[in-house]
Structure formats: C-alpha cells, structure tokens
N, C-alpha and C positions, 0 to 999 in steps of 0.2 A: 376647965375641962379640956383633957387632951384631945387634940385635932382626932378624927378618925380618917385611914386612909383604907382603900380598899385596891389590893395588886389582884388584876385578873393578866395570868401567864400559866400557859402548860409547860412550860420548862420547870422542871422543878430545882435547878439550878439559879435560875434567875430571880423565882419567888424567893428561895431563901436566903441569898444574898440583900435582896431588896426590904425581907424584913427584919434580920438583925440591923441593918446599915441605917432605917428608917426608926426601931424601934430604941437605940441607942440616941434618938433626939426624943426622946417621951412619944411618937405618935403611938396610938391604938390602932392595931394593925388585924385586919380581916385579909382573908385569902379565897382567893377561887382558880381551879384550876383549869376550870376552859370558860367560854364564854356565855353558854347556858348556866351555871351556877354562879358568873359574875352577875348576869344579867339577874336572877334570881332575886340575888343578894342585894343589888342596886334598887330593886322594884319595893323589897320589905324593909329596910333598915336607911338610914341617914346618914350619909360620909359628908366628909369634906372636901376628899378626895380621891380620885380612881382612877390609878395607875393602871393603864390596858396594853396589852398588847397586840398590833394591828392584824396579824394571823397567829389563826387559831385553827384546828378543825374543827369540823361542826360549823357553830358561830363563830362568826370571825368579829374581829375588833370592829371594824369597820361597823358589821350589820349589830353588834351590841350599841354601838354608839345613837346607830340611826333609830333603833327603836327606843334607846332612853330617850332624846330629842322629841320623837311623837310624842310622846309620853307626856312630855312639858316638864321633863327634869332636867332639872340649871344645874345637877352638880358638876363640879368640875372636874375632865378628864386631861390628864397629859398621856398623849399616845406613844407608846412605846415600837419603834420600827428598827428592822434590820437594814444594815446595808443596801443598797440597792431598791430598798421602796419605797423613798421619802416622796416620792410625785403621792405615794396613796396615802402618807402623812397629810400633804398640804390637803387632802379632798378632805379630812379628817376635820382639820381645821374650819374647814369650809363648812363644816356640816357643826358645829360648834366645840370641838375639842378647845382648851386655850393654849394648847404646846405640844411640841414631841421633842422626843430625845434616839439619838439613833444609839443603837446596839451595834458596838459594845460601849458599854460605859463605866465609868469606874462609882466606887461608891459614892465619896465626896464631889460626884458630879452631881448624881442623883438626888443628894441631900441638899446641894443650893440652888438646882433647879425647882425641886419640894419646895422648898423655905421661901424663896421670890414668887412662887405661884399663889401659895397660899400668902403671905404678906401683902402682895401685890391686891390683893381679893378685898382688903381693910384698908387698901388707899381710897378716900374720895380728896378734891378738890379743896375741901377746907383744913386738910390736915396734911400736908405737904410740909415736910418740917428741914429737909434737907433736900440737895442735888440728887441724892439718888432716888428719894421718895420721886420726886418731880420725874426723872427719867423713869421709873416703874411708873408711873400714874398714865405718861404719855404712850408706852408701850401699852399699856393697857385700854388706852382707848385707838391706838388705834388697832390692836387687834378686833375690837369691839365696832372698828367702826367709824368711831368719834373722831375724823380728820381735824378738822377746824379746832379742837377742844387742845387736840393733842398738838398742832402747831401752836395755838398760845402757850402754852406749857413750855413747849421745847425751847421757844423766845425766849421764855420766864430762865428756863435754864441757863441758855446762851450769857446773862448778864451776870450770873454767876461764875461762870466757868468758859469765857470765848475762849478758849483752845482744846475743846473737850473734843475728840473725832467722833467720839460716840454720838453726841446730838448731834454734829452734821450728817453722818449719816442715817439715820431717823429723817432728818428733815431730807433728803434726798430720798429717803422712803415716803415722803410722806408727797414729794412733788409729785413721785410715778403715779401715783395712784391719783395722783390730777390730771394724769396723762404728759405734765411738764418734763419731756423725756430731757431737755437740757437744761434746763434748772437740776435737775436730778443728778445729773453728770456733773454741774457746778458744785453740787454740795457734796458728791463723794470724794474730788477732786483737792477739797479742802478738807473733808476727813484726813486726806492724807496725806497733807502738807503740815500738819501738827502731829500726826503721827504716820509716819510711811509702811510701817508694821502693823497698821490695825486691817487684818482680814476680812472684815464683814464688809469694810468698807473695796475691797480691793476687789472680793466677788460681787459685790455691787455693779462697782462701775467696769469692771470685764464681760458685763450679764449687759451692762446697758450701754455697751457700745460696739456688739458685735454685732456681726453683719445681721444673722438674722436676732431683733428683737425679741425678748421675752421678759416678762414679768416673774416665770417662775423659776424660784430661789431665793425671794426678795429676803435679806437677814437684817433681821433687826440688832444685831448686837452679839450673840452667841451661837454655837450649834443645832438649838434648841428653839431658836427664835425665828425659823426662815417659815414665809408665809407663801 
C-alpha cells in the first residue's frame, strides 16, 4: 500500500509543487489548505505523513501540531518553515514534530527528506543492514531522545567507516547534550580534519565556541536536521 502523505499550506503554489514532486514517487497525496481543514483531516483519516507548514492564518502549524499531540497522535510531521523562523521550528520539534525544512526548497530536497523520514520510521536496532541504516537509526534516536542507544550505534558506525565527519559530528551532538561542551568541540574538530568542507560540522563548532554559548542550532547532518 502507498505511503499516505497529507500537505497542510495556504500557498497554493507550494501545495502543488509539493504534490506533483511527491506524487511522482507513488505517495497518496491528500491536501488541506489551512490548518483548520489539515487539523480536520489528521483527526478522521490515517497518514503516514504530514507535511505542515508553521504559519498559517487562522490555525497556525504550530497550534495544529500542539493539538494533534493532545490528542495522542504519533503521526509524523515534518514542519515546513520560512526563512527567518527556524527558532519556532526547533519549538516545533520540541513539541514532537521529527524534522523541518526551510523554505525555499527545491523538489528533490523535499523528496529525500520524505524518503529518510519515512525509512527512518522502519529502522529498529535488529535490522541495521548498512552505514547508513546505522547513521539513520542513531539520528533517530536521538531525535527521540535515546542518547546512550544512539552513541552505541555511532561507535558501531565508527568501525566501519573511522573517517566518516558525519558520525563525529553526531557524536559531538550527542556530548552537548551531556553538557561535555569540550568533548563536543573535540569531535567537531575531527569532523573536520577528514573533511574541512562538511558544514554541519563547521556550524557546530562556530555555535560551540563563541563567546556567548548556545545549544540552539545543534545540526545533525543536513539543513533539515538542526534541533
């Protein structure tokens, strides 16, 4: 059975981009055009997925999100944000969204962001079959949470792949959130001493060594990924 996704946006530019781009991977694609008729749509019917976007009038992304979570619905949402409001992305996350994507983006972003979200969603721990599965397993828990789980993991990675930037920076995600602000700075450091080019890791360790400290912006990997 195709995935079902459901896009809540008043642009109507944006939704129809988003479901020829989406529909041309087989998803089953529902539409709502603000967030009273997403929210509607989420409360009667079953997705797999619910592309929102964080303002709206009326209902905003934001208060659609908070009342699906009352609710006790675990679907999944990747929040959709413009320029300049990713702080009310991270609150997003915070309130259980599992991603955002800023606006503007291109199609083939939005389709491997989809594709990793939902995949990601049918990894557990006994079926890790490759490097990348393991690195999707470990973002996903510790978006979730699961620090401990997710450093075994990233170890598990490491012996496959020690020159990967990608898992050192994860593991310097994962010290902050231990509060190890210099073990954090160790592992970005070596992010990118095997690669000097990888970004996440450069806004990593530029965020975690300026004068004044902050947490927020923490990227896990992509533009999509910052918690």
């Amino acid at each position: 059975m195709n995935k079902k996704i459901l896009i809540v946006d008043d642009e109507k530019n944006i939704r129809t981009t988003l479901k020829y781009c989406l529909q041309e991977e087989n998803y089953d694609i529902s539409i709502a055009i603000n967030g009273e008729e997403g929210l509607d749509k989420i409360q009667s019917e079953k997705f797999d997925l619910v592309l929102l976007d964080i303002q709206m009038p009326g209902l905003t992304g934001m208060q659609v999100l908070q009342k699906v979570r009352q609710q006790q619905n675990k679907v999944d949402v990747i929040i959709m944000t413009a320029y300049g409001t990713v702080e009310k992305a991270v609150e997003a996350m915070k309130l259980g969204a599992v991603d955002f994507i800023g606006k503007p983006f291109t199609p083939e972003e939005i389709r491997i962001l989809v594709k990793d979200v939902l995949n990601r969603e049918n990894l557990n721990e006994n079926n890790l079959e490759t490097l990348k599965d393991i690195v999707g397993y470990s973002k996903k828990c510790i978006v979730e949470e699961h620090y401990n789980k997710a450093e075994s993991f990233l170890k598990k990675a490491l012996l496959k792949e020690i020159q990967s930037a990608e898992i050192y920076n994860l593991l310097g995600v994962l010290a902050e959130s231990k509060n190890e602000i210099k073990e954090a700075k160790n592992y970005y450091r070596a992010a990118l001493i095997f690669d000097p080019s990888y970004e996440p890791a450069q806004k990593n360790l530029e965020r975690a060594v300026a004068y004044k400290y902050t947490k927020f912006g923490i990227n896990l990997g992509d533009e999509s990924d910052d918690i």
